[in-house]
C-alpha positions as CSV (number, residue, x, y, z in Angstrom):
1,X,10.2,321.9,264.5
2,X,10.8,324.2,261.8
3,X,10.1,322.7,258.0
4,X,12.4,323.5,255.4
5,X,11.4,321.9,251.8
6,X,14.6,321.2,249.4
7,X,15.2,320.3,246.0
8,X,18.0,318.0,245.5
9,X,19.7,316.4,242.3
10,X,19.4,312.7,243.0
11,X,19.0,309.5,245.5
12,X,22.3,310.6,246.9
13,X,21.4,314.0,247.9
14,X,18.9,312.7,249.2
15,X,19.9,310.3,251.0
16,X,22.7,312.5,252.5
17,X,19.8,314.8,253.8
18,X,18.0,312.1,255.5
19,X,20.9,310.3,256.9
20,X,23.0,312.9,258.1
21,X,22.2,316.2,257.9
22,X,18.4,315.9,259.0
23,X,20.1,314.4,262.7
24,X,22.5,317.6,262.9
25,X,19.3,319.9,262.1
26,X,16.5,317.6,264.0
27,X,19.0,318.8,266.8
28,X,18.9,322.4,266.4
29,X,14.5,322.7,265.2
30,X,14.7,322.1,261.9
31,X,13.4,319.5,259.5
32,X,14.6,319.2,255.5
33,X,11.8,317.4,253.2
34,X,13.6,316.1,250.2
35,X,12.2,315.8,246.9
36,X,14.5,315.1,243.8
37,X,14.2,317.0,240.8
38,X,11.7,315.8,237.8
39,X,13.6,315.9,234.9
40,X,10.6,314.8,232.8
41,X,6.9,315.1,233.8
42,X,4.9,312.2,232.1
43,X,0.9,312.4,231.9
44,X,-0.7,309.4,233.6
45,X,2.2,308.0,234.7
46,X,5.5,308.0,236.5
47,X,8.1,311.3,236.5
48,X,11.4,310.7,235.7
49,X,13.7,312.1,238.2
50,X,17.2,313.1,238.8
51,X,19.8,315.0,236.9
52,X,19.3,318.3,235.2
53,X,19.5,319.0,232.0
54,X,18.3,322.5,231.7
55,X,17.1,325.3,233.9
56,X,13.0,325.1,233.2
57,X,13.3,321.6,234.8
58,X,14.4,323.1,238.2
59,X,12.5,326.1,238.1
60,X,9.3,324.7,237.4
61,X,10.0,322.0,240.3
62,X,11.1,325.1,242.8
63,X,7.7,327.5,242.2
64,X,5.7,324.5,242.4
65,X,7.6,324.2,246.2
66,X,7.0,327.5,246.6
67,X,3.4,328.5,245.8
68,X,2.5,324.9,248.0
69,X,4.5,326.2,251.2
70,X,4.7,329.0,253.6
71,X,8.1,327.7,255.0
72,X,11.7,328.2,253.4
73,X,12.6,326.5,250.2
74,X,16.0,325.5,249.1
75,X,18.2,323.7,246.7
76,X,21.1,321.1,246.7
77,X,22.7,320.9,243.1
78,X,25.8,320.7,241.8
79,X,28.0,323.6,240.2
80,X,29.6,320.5,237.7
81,X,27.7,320.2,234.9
82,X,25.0,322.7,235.6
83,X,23.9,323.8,232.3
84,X,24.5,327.6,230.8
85,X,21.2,328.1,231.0
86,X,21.0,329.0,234.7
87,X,20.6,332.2,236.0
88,X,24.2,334.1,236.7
89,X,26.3,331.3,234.2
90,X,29.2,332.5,232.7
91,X,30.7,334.6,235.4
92,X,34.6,335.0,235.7
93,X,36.2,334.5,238.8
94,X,36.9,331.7,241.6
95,X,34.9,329.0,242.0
96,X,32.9,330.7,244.9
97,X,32.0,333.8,243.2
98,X,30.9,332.0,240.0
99,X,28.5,330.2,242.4
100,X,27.7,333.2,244.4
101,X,26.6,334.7,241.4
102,X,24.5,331.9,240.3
103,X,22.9,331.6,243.6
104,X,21.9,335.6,243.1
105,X,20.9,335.3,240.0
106,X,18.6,332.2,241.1
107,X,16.7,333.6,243.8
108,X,16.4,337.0,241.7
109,X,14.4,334.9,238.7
110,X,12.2,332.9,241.5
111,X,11.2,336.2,243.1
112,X,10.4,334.5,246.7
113,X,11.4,336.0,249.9
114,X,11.2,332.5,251.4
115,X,13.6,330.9,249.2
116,X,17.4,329.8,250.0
117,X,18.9,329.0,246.9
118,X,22.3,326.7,247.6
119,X,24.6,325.3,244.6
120,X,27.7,322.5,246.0
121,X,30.9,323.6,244.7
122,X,32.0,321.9,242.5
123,X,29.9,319.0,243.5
124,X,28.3,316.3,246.3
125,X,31.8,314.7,246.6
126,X,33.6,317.8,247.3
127,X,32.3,316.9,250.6
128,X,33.9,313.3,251.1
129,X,37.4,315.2,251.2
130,X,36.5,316.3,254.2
131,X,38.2,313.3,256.2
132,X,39.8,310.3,255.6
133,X,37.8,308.7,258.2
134,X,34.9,307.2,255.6
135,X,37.2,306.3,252.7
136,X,39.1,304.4,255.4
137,X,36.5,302.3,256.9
138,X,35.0,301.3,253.4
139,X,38.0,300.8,251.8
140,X,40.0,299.5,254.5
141,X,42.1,297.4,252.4
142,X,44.0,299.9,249.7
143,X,45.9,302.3,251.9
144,X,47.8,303.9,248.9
145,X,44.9,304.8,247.8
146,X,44.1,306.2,250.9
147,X,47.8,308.3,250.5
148,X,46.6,309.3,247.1
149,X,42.8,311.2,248.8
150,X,45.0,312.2,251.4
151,X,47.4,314.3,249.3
152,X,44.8,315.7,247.2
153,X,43.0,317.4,250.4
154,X,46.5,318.5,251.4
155,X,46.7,320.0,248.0
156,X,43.5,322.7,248.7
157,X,42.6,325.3,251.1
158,X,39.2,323.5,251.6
159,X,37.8,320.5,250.0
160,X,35.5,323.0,247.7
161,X,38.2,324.1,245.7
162,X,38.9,320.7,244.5
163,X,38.2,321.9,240.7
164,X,35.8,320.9,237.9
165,X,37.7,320.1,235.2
166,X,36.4,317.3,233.2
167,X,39.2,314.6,234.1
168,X,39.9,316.3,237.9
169,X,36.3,316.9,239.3
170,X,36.1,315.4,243.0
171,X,34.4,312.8,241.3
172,X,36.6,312.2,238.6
173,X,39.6,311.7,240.9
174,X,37.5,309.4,243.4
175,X,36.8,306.7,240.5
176,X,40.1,307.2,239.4
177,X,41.8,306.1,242.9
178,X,38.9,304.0,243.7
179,X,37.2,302.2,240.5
180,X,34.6,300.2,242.3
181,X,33.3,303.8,243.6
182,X,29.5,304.3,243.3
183,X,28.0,307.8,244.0
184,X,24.9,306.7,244.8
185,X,26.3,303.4,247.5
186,X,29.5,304.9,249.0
187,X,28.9,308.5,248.5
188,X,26.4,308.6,251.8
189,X,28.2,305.4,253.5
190,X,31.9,307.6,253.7
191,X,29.2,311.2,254.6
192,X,28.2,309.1,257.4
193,X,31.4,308.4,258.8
194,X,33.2,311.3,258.5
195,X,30.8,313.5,260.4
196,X,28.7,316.0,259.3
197,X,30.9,318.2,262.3
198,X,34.0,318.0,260.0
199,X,32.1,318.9,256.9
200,X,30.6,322.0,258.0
201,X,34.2,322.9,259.4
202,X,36.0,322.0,256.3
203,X,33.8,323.6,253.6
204,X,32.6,327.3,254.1
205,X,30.3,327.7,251.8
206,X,28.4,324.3,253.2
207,X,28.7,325.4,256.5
208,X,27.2,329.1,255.1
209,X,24.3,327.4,253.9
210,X,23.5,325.1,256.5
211,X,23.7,327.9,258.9
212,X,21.0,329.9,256.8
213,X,18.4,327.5,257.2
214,X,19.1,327.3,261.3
215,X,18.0,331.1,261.1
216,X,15.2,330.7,258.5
């Protein structure tokens, strides 16, 4: 089985690695070793992780993955809120060129034939809008809000151009129609039951990624 090493933002990331994509990809060869992101390296003791604040933080944390392995290295990280100091920032356009460029401009500055760089538009729960099915089962008992996810996915080609503006990011609207909503609890308990199938059909620039590391 094929080892792929990836950088993620936080516990949810990595939790949505381990607990459903790592089944679809165990399936097909391939094996994704998480490790979240140090946003502060402390001397003697313990790192503080998740988040990013700037781009030295997941630089630093991507050569070190790189110079230690011979096997592909990627990233799962968030276009909302990704500081200006990245690579490719500031590009006009759509949400997937602005990403597209960042994703250039990323590998570019790493300078490693072995690495995959992937940044989520607009963020990790883009990918919940990809079925009703898990906001359903864990929140079986509000079915307006239910109507109210449900008219928002009808509102977007895909569930990745659900758009980052501070009050209307994916996650914005999710605590809005659900306030007992917690990223890091629900966000890989409504991943699991809507099928990692549906998200890879629903979201093509997921589905783009995930199909890179199959053929790494």
């Amino acid at each position: 089985m094929r080892q792929i090493l990836i950088l993620v933002e936080g516990q949810t990331e990595e939790q949505f690695i381990k607990n459903i994509l790592n089944p679809y990809l165990n399936s097909l060869d391939v094996h994704l070793t998480p490790t979240i992101i140090n946003t502060k390296i402390v001397k003697g003791g313990s790192n503080f992780k998740g988040g990013i604040t700037s781009y030295d933080q997941v630089k630093r944390d991507i050569l070190r993955l790189v110079r230690s392995s011979t096997t592909a290295v990627t990233t799962f990280i968030d276009y909302y809120g990704l500081p200006n100091s990245f690579p490719g920032f500031g590009k006009v356009g759509s949400s997937i060129d602005k990403v597209l460029a960042i994703e250039k401009a990323f590998f570019d500055d790493i300078g490693a034939n072995n690495f995959i760089p992937y940044v989520q538009i607009h963020e990790f729960e883009a990918l919940l809008f990809s079925s009703l099915s898990g906001f359903e089962y864990n929140f079986p008992e509000n079915k307006l809000s239910l109507k109210m996810v449900s008219d928002i996915t009808e509102s977007y080609p895909n569930p990745e151009d659900i758009n980052d503006n501070p009050l209307t990011a994916p996650s914005k609207r999710l605590i809005a129609i659900y306030p007992q909503f917690r990223k890091p609890f629900h966000g890989p308990l409504i991943a699991l039951q809507n099928e990692i199938e549906i998200v890879l059909e629903k979201c093509p620039h997921f589905s783009g990624w995930v199909q890179k590391l199959i053929i790494a």
